[in-house]
C-alpha positions in Angstrom: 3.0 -23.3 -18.2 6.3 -24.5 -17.4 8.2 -22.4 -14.6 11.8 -23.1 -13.3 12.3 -22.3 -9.3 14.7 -18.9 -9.0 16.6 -17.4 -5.8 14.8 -15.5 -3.5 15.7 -12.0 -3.6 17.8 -10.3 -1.2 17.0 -8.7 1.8 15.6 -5.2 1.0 16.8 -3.9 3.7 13.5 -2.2 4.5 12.1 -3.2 8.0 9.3 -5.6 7.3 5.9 -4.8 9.6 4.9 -7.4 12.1 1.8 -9.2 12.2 0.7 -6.7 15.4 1.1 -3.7 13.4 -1.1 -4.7 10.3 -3.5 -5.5 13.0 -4.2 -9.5 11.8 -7.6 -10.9 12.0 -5.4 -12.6 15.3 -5.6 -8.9 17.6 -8.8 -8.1 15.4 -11.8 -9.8 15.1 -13.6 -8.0 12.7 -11.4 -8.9 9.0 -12.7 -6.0 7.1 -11.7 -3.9 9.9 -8.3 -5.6 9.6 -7.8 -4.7 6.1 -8.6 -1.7 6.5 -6.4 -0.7 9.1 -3.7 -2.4 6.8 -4.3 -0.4 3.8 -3.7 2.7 5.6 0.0 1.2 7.1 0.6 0.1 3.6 -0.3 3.1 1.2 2.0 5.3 3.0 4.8 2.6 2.9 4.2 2.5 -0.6 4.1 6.1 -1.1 7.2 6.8 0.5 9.0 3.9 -1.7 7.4 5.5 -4.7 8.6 8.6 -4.6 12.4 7.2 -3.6 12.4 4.6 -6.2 9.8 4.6 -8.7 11.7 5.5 -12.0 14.6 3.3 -11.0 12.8 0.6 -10.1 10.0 0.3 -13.2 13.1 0.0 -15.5 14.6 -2.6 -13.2 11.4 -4.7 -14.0 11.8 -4.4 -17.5 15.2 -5.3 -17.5 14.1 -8.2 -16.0 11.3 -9.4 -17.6 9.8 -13.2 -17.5 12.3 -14.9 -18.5 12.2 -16.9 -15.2 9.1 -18.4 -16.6 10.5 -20.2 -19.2 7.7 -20.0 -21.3 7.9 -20.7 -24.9 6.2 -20.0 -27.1 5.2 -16.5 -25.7 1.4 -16.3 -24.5 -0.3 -13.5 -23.6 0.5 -11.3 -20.6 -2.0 -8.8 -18.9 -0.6 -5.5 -17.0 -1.8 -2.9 -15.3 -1.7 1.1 -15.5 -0.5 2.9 -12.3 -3.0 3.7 -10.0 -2.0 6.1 -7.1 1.7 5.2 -6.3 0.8 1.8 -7.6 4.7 0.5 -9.4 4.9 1.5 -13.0 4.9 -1.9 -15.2 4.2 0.1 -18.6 7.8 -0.2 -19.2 7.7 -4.1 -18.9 4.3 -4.5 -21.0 6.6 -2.7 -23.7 9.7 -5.1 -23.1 7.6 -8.1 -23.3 5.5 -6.9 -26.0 8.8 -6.4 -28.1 9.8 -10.3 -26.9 7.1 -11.5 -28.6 4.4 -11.5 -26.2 0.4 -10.8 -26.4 0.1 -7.7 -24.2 -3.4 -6.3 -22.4 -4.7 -4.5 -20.1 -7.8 -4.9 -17.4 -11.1 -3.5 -17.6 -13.5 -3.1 -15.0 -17.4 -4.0 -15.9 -19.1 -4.5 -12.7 -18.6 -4.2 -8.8 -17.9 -7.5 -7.4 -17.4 -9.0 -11.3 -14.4 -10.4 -12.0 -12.3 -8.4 -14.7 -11.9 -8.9 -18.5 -9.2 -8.2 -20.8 -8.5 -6.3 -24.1 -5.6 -6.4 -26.6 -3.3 -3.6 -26.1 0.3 -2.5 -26.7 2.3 0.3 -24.9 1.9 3.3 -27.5 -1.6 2.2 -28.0 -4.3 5.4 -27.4 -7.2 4.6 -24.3 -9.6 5.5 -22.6 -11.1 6.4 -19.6 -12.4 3.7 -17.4 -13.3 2.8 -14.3 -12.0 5.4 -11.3 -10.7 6.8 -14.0 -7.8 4.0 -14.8 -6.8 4.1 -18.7 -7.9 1.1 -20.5 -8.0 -0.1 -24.0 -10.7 1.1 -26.4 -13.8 -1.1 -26.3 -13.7 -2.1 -29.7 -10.4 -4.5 -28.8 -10.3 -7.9 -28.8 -10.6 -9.2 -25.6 -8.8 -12.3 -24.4 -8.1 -14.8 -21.2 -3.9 -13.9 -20.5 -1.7 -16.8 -19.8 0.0 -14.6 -17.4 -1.4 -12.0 -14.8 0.1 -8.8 -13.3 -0.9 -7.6 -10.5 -0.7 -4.7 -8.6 -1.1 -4.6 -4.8 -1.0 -2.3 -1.2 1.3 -5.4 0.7 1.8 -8.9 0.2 3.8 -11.8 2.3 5.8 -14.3 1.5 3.0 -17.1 1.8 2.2 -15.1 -1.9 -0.9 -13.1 0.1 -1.7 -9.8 -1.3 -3.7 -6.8 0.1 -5.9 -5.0 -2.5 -8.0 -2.2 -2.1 -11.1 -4.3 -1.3 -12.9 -4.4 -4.2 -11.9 -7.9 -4.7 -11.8 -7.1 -8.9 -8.4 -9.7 -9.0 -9.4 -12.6 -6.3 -12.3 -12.7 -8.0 -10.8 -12.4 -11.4 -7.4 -15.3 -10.7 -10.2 -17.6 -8.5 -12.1 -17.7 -12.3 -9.3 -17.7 -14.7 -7.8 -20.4 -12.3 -10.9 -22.6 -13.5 -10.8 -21.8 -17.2 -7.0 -22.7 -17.7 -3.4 -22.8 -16.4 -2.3 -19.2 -15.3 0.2 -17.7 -13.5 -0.2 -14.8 -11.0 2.6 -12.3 -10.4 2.5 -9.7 -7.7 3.8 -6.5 -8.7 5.3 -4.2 -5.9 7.9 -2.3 -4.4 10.3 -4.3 -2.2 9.1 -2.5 0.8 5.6 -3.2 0.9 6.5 -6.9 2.2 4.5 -7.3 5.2 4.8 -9.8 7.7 1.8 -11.3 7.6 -1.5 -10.3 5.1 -5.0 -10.2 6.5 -6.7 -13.0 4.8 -10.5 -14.6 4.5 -10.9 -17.6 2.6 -12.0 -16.0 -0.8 -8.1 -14.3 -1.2 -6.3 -15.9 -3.9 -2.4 -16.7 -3.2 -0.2 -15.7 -5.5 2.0 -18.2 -7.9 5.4 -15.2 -8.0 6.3 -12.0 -6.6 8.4 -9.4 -8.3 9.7 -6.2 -7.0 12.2 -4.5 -8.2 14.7 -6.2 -6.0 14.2 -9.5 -7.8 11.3 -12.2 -7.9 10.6 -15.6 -5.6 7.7 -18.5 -5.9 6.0 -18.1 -2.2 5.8 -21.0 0.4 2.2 -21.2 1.0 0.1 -24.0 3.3 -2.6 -23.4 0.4 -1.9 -24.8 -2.5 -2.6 -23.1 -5.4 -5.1 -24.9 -7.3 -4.7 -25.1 -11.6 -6.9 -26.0 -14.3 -4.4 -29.0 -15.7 
């Protein structure tokens, strides 16, 4: 899948933690204990740029769609539905759905499994799964997206991420990765940019990160590997 480069976004104008204050594996020696520090930093970030900006800025990301991708024709494009404070991309699934894209949603079948992925468009009815997240009934189709969203507590702008530690989507982009070209969007609010992500060798970098701000490829010293 084809993808054009695009500007950087512009400064948020939110102050961006330094690497002492998520506590990097650098000051910590422990990794999980890192992360979990992190997360804590992170969620309230992320809360407080929910509640500031989180109708304003889900409608900015459907305004915006993927057309930066330059993908044609359309494949299929797997979302998310908010978790917590988690950005709202419901809005975007829709927009792209009307553009002419495949839309689905993640399901959760196993701790440390990666995810699958069922057909479904905004308007759709679900169910309950996992933590309780809405997903698509289980008699829909299920199929590998061309194109992944995903969510996250912080990410950098070497395209790291911070999860929750479940490790659902490093596991779930490390396999799709091997099946098949796919590209990985971080979803987030402008202000949970980080300085620096606690990483371990098993976290998958990201290929783009969106925010409502705008959307940039990261500049990573790990390449991101494809199937060709």
């Amino acid at each position: 899948m084809a993808a054009r480069h695009f500007p950087r976004f512009r400064t948020s104008g939110y102050q961006v933690m330094s690497i002492g204050e998520l506590k990097s594996p650098a000051f910590v020696s422990d990794l999980a204990e890192a992360k979990r520090d992190a997360r804590r930093s992170a969620e309230q970030r992320r809360a407080a740029a929910h509640a500031e900006s989180g109708r304003s800025a889900a409608t900015a990301l459907a305004a915006r769609g993927l057309a930066f991708l330059e993908t044609q024709p359309f494949g299929a494009v797997s979302g998310f539905t908010s978790f917590r404070t988690e950005i709202d991309v419901i809005p975007l699934l829709a927009r792209l759905a009307g553009d002419g894209w495949g839309t689905a949603l993640p399901v959760v079948t196993a701790d440390r499994a990666p995810l699958i992925f069922r057909r479904w468009v905004p308007g759709e009815p679900t169910v309950a799964g996992r933590f309780g997240i809405p997903v698509p009934h289980e008699a829909a189709g299920e199929i590998l997206p061309d194109v992944l969203l995903v969510p996250m507590l912080a990410f950098d702008r070497t395209g790291f991420r911070l999860g929750y530690g479940g490790g659902f989507y490093d596991l779930t982009v490390e396999r799709l990765r091997q099946l098949k070209p796919v590209v990985a969007i971080g979803i987030a609010y402008a202000a949970q940019e980080v300085a620096a992500v606690p990483r371990g060798r098993y976290d998958q970098p990201l290929d783009w990160i969106m925010t409502e701000l705008g959307v940039f490829q990261p500049t990573s010293e790990h390449p991101i590997h494809q199937a060709s």
